[in-house]
C-alpha positions as CSV (number, residue, x, y, z in Angstrom):
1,X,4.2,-38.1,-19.4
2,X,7.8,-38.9,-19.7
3,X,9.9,-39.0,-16.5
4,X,12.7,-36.8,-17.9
5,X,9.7,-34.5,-18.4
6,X,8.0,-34.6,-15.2
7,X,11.7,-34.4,-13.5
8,X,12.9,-30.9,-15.7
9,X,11.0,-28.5,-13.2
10,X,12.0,-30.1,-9.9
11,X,15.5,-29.9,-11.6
12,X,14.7,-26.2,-12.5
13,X,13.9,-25.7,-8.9
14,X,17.0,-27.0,-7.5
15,X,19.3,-24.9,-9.3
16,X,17.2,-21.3,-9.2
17,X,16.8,-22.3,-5.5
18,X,19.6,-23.5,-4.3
19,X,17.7,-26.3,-3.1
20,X,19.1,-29.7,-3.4
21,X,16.6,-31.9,-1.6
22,X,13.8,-30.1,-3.4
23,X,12.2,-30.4,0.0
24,X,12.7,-27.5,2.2
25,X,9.3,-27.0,3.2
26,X,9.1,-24.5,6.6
27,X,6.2,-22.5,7.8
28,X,3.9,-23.7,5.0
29,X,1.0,-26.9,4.7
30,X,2.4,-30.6,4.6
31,X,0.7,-30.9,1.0
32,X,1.8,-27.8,-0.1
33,X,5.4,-29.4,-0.1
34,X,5.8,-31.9,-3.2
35,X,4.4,-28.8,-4.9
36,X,6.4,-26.3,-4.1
37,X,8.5,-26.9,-7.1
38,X,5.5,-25.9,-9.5
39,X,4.2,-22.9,-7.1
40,X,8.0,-21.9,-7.3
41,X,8.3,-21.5,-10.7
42,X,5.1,-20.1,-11.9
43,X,5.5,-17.8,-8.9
44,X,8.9,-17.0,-10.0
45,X,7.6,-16.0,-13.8
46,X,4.3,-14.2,-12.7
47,X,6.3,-11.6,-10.6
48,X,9.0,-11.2,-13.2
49,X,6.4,-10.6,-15.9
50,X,4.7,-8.0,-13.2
51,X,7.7,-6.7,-12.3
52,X,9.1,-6.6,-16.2
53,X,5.5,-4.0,-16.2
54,X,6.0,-2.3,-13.3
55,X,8.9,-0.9,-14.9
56,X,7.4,-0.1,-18.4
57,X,4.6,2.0,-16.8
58,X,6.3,3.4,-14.4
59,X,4.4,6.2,-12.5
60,X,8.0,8.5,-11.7
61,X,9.4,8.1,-15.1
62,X,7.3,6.9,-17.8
63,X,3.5,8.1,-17.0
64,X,4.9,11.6,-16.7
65,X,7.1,11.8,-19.9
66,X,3.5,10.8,-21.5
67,X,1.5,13.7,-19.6
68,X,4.3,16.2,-20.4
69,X,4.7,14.7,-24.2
70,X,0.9,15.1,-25.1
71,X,0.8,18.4,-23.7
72,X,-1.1,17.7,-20.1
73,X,-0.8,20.3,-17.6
74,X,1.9,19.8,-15.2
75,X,-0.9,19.7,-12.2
76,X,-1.4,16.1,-13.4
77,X,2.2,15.0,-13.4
78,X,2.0,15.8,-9.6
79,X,-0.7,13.4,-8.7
80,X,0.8,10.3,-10.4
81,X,3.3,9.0,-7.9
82,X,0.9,9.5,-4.4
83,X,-1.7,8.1,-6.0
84,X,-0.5,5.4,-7.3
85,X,1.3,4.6,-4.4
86,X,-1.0,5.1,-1.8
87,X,-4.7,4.1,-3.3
88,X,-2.1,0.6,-4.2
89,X,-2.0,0.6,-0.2
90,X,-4.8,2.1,1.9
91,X,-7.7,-0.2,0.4
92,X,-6.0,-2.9,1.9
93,X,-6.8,-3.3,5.2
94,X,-11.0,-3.7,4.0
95,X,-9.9,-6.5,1.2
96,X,-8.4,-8.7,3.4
97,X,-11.2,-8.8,5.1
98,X,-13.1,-10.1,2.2
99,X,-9.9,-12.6,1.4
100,X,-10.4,-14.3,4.5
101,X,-13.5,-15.2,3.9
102,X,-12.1,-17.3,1.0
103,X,-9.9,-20.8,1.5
104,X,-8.2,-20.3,-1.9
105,X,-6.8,-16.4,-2.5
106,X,-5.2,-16.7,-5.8
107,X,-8.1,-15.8,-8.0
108,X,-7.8,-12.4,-6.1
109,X,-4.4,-11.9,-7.7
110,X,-5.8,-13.5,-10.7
111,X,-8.5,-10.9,-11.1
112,X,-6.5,-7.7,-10.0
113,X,-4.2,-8.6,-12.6
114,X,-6.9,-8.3,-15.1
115,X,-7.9,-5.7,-13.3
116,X,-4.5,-3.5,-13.7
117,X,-4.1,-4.8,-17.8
118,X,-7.6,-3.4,-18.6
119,X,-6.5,-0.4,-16.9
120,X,-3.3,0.5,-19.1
121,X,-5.4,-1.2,-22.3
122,X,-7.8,2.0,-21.3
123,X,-4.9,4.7,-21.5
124,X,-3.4,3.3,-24.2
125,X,-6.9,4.2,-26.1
126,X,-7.0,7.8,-25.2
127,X,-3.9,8.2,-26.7
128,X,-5.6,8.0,-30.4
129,X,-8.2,10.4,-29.8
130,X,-5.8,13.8,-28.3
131,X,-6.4,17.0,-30.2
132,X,-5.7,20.4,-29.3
133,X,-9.2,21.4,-30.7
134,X,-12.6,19.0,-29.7
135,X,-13.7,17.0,-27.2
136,X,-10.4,15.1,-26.0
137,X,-7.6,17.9,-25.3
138,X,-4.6,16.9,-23.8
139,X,-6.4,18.4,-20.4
140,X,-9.0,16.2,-20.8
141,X,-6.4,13.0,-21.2
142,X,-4.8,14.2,-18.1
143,X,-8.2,13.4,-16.3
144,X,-8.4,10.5,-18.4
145,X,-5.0,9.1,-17.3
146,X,-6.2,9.8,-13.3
147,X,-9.3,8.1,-13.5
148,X,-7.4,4.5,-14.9
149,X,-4.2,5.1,-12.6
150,X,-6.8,4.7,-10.0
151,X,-8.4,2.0,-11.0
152,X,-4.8,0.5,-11.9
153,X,-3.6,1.2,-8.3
154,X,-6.8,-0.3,-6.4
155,X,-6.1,-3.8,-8.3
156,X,-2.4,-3.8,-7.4
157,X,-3.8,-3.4,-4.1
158,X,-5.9,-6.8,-4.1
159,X,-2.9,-8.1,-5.8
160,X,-0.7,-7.5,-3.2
161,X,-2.5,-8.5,-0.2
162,X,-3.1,-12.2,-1.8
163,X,0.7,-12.5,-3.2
164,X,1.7,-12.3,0.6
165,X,-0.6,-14.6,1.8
166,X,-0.4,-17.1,-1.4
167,X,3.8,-16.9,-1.2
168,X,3.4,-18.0,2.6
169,X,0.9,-20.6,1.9
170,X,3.1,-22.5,-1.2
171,X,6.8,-21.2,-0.4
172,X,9.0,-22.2,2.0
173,X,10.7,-19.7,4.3
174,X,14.5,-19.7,3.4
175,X,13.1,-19.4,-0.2
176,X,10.9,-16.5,-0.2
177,X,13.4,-14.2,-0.4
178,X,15.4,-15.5,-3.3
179,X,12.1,-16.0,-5.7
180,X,11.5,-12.0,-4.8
181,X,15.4,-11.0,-5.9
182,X,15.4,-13.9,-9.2
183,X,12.1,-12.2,-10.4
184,X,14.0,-8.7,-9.7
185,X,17.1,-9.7,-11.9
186,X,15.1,-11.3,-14.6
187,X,12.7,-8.6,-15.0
188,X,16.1,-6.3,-14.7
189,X,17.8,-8.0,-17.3
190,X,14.4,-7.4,-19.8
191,X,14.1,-3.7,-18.4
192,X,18.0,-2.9,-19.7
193,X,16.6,-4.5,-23.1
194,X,13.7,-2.4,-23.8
195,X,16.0,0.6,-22.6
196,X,18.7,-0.1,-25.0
197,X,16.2,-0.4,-27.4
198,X,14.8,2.6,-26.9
199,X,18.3,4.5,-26.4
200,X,19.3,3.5,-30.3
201,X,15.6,4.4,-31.5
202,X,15.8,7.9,-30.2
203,X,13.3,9.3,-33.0
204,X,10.8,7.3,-30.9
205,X,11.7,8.8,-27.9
206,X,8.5,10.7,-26.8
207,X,6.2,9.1,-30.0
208,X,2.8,7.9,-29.4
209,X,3.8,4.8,-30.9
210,X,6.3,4.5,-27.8
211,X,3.8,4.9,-25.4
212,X,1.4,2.4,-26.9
213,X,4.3,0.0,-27.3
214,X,5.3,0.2,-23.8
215,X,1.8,1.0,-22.1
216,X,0.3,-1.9,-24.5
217,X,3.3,-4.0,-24.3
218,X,2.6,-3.9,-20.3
219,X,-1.3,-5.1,-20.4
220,X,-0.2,-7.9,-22.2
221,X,2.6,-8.8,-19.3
222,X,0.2,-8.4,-16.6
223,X,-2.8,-10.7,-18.7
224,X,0.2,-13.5,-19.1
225,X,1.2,-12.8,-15.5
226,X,-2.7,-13.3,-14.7
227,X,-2.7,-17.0,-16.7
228,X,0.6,-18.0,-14.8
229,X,-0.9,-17.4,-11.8
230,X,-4.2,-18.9,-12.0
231,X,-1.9,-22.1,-12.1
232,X,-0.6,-22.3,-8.9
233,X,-1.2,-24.8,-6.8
234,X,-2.9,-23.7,-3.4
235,X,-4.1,-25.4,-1.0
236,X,-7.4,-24.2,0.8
237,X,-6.7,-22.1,4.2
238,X,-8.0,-20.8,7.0
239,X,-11.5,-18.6,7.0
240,X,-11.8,-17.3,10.5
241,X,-11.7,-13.7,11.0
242,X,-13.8,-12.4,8.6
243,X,-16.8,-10.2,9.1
244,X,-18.1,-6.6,8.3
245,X,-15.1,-4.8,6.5
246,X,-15.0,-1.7,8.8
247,X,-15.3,-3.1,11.9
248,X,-12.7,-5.6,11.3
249,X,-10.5,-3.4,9.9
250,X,-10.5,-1.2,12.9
251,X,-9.8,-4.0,15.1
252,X,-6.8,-5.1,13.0
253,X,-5.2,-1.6,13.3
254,X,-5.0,-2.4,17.3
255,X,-2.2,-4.8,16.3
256,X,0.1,-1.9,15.9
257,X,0.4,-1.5,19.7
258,X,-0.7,-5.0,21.0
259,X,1.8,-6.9,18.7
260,X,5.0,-4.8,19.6
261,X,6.9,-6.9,17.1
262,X,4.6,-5.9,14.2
263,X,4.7,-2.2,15.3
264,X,8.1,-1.9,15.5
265,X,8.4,-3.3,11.9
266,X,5.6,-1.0,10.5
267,X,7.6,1.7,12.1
268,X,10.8,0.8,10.5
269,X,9.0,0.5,7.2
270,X,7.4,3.9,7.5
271,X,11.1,5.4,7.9
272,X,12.5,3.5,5.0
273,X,10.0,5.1,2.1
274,X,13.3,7.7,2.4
275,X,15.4,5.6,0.0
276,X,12.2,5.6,-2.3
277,X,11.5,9.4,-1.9
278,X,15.0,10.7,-2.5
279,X,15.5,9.6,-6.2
280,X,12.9,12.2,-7.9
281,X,15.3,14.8,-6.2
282,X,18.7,13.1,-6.8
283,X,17.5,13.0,-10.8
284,X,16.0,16.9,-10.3
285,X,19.8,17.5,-9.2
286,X,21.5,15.6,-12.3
287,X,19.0,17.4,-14.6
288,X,20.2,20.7,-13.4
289,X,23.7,20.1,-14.2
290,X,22.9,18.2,-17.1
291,X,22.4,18.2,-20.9
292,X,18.8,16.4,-21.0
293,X,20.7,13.4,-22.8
294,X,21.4,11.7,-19.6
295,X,17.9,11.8,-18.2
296,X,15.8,10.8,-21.0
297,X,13.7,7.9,-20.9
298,X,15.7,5.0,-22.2
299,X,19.0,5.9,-20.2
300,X,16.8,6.2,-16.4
301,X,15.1,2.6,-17.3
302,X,18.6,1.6,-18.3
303,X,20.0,2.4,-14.9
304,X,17.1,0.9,-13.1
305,X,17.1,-2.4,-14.9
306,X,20.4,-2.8,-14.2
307,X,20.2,-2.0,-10.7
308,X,17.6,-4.9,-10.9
309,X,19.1,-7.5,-12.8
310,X,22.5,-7.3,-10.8
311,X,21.5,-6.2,-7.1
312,X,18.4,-8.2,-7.3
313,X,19.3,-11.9,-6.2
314,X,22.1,-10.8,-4.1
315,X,19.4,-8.7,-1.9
316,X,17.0,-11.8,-1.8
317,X,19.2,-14.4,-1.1
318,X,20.5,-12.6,1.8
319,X,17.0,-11.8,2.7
320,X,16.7,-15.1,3.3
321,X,19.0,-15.6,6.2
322,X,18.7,-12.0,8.0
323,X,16.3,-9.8,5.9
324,X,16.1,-7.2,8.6
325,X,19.8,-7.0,8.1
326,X,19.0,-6.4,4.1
327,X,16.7,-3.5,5.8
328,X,19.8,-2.0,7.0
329,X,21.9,-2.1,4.8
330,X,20.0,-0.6,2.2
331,X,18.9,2.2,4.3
332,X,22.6,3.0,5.0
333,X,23.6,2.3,1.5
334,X,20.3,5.0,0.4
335,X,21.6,7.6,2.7
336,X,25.1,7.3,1.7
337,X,24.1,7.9,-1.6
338,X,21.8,11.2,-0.9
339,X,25.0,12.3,1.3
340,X,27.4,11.9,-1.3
341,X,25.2,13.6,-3.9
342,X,24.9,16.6,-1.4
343,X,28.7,16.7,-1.0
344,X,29.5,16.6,-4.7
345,X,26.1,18.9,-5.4
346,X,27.9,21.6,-2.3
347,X,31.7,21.0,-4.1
348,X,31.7,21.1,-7.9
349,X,27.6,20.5,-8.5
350,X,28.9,20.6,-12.2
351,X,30.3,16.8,-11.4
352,X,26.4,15.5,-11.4
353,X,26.2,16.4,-15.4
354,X,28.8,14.1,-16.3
355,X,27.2,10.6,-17.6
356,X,30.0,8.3,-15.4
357,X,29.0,10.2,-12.0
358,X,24.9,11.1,-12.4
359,X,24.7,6.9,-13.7
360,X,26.7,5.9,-10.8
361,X,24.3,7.8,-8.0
362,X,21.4,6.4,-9.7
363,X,22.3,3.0,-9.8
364,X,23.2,3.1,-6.3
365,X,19.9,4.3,-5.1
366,X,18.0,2.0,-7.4
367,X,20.0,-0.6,-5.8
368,X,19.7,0.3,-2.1
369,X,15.7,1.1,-3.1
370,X,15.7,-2.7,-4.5
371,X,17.2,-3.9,-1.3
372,X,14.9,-2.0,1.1
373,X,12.2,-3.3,-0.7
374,X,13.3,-7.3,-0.8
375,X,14.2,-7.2,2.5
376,X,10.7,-5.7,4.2
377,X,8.9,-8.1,2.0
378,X,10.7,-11.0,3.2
379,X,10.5,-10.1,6.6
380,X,6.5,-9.5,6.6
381,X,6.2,-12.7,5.2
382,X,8.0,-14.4,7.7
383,X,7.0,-12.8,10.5
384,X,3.5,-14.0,10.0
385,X,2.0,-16.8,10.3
386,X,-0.5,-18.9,7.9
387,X,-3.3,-17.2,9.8
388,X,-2.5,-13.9,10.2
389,X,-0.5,-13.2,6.7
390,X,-3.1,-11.4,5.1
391,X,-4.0,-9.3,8.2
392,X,-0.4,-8.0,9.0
393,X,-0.1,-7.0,5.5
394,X,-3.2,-5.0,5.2
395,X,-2.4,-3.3,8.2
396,X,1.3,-2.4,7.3
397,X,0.4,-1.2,4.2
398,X,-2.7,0.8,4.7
399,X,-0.3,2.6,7.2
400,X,2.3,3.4,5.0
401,X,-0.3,3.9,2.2
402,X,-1.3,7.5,4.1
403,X,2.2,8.1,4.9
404,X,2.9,8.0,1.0
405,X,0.0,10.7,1.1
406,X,2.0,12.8,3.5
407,X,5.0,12.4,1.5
408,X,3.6,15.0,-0.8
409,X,4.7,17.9,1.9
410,X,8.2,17.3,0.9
411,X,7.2,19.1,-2.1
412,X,6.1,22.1,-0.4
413,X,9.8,21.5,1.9
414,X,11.2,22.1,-1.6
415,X,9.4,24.9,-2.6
416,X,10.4,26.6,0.9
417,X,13.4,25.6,1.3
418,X,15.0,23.4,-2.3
419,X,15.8,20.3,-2.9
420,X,18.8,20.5,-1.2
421,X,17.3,20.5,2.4
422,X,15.0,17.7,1.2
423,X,17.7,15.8,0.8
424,X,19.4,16.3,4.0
425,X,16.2,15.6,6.0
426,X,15.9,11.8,3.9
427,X,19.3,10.9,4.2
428,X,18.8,11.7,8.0
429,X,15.2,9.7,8.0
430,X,17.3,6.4,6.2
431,X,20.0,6.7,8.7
432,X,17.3,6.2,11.4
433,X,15.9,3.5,9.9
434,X,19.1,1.5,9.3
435,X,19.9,1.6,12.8
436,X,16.5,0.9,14.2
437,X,15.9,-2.3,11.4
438,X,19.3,-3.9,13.4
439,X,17.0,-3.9,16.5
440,X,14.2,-5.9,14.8
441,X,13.9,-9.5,15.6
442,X,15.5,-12.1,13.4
443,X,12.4,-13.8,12.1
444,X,14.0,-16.6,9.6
């Protein structure tokens, strides 16, 4: 192979890294270092591809404007986000288990990547078979739609225990963060594309050709995600701590209280699901005040991607030197927002209609959602060592997996007493979590 060849993804490296030796190599295996310039880079276009999906399927935007467009009962609309949040999370703490037992874990990823395209492929096919009259009624796609988000959701869950523990085996710390926040912006800067295109196509808007474009167009991301991945090169780890599922599992959730690092972090994490919780409502508020135009489809993935391609290396690269300071900020920054959409809401609510000032609110809390997100992820991952990766990140998110569950009473909080109120009480939760996340231990 030519040398100019074998020298362009070292080169590539460098200057998406910010790594001039090429060498950085901290908290990972001796002969995982000459290759981390490969692991970064197919690690750096897997998530972006994933990421690039996550957005075109997403379960508080896109999943339900399919449910409500083919006519599914609204019942079904309020099962996507909990369950694809939470079954993503509480599985877990048993498949980790099973990963230890395994020196090499990508093929875990590998597989619940598959896992997740087959999924979408499977709602994309019960889109072609909807009547009103028959067998298929838009009730019975509803239930149709369930049954694959759950199946969806349990791979993302084997996908995320083994990206943790894969990223800490084959990237060095210092550059963890910023391969999180480049996969963010790129997958950003592809979200704003589809958006636009979808903006100046409005007669699609709400089509069953949409739908399988983006549902389709998502399977494909996640089976080229899958082929990336399966590429990476990992070398073999540790096997101890394996053993029957259940038991183990119960022993790892004693790490809450005997590692007082790791349960103060879990705790901090639990309190900043506020900044993810409080835009359905903001949007709820806009949409009162507003036309519809604002709030279709194309112009919330607009905001979003854009919140992603421009916040998203800024949050990771910071991550890198003080992510628990990341974990701050964007809890401040999410409660800032929810306060000054309560203060314009309480003023002149009419305000929240216009495109300049509704856009602007939900940028901002995509942004501070993108940064709370970054930074936890970065700080799990350092925080944890070769050996217990896998385990810590089972057990954080099998707790905030059932917290997600609980999350659903904020509905009934709305119900009583409007969204309003549910507002007040998340802007209070993120202003709790900024302070505590200052107290954390710097872990870089």
């Amino acid at each position: 192979m030519p040398k100019h060849t074998q020298e362009l993804p070292e080169k590539l490296y460098q200057y998406l890294a910010e790594d001039e030796d090429a060498r950085v190599c901290k908290d990972i295996p001796d002969e995982a270092c000459n290759e981390q310039p490969k692991a970064f880079l197919l690690h750096l276009w897997a998530l972006t591809l994933t990421k690039l999906g996550d957005s075109l399927v997403s379960a508080r935007l896109v999943l339900p404007w399919m449910l409500s467009a083919t006519g599914a009962p609204a019942f079904f609309i309020s099962l996507l986000v909990p369950l694809r949040e939470s079954l993503s999370l509480l599985p877990q703490l048993f498949i980790a288990q099973r990963m230890r037992e395994r020196p090499v874990r990508k093929w875990f990823w590998v597989w619940g990547s598959i896992g997740q395209a087959l999924a979408l492929l499977a709602m994309v096919s019960g889109l072609f078979f909807i009547h009103d009259e028959g067998w298929f009624t838009p009730l019975t796609f509803g239930w149709w739609v369930i049954v694959w988000l759950i199946v969806f959701s349990l791979s993302r869950g084997i996908c995320s225990v083994a990206l943790k523990d894969v990223t800490g085996k084959t990237i060095s710390k210092s550059r963890r963060g910023r391969l999180t926040g480049l996969a963010a912006t790129s997958a950003g800067f592809m979200t704003l594309a589809t958006a636009l295109l979808i903006i100046f196509a409005p007669q699609v808007d709400g089509t069953t050709g949409m739908f399988v474009f983006l549902l389709g167009g998502a399977a494909l991301l996640w089976l080229a995600a899958a082929w990336t991945f399966a590429a990476v090169p990992e070398v073999p780890g540790a096997t101890s701590g394996g053993g029957n599922a259940i038991t183990e599992a119960v022993k790892s959730m004693r790490l809450l209280w005997t590692d007082r690092d790791f349960g103060f972090f879990v705790g901090v994490r639990a309190l900043l699901v506020s900044s993810a919780f409080s835009i359905p409502y903001i949007v709820v508020l806009i949409q009162q005040q507003s036309d519809g135009a604002f709030t279709g489809l194309g112009s919330l993935m607009l905001a979003s991607g854009a919140a992603g391609m421009l916040a998203g290396r800024f949050w990771g690269r910071w991550s890198d030197t003080a992510s628990h300071h990341v974990m701050a900020a964007a809890a401040f920054m999410a409660s800032g927002v929810m306060a000054i959409t309560l203060i314009i809401a309480m003023i002149e609510d009419a305000l929240l209609g216009l495109i300049g000032v509704g856009g602007a609110l939900i940028f901002l809390a995509a942004v501070a959602h993108q940064g709370a997100r970054i930074g936890r992820k970065t700080y799990l991952v350092d925080m944890a060592t070769q050996e217990n990766r896998a385990q810590l990140t089972a057990v954080s998110n099998t707790v905030i997996g059932a917290l997600l569950l609980l999350g659903m009473l904020l509905g009934i909080l709305d119900q009583w007493l409007g969204t309003h109120a549910v507002l007040t009480l998340l802007t209070v939760v993120g202003v709790v979590a900024g302070t505590l996340a200052l107290r954390l231990r710097a872990v870089e």
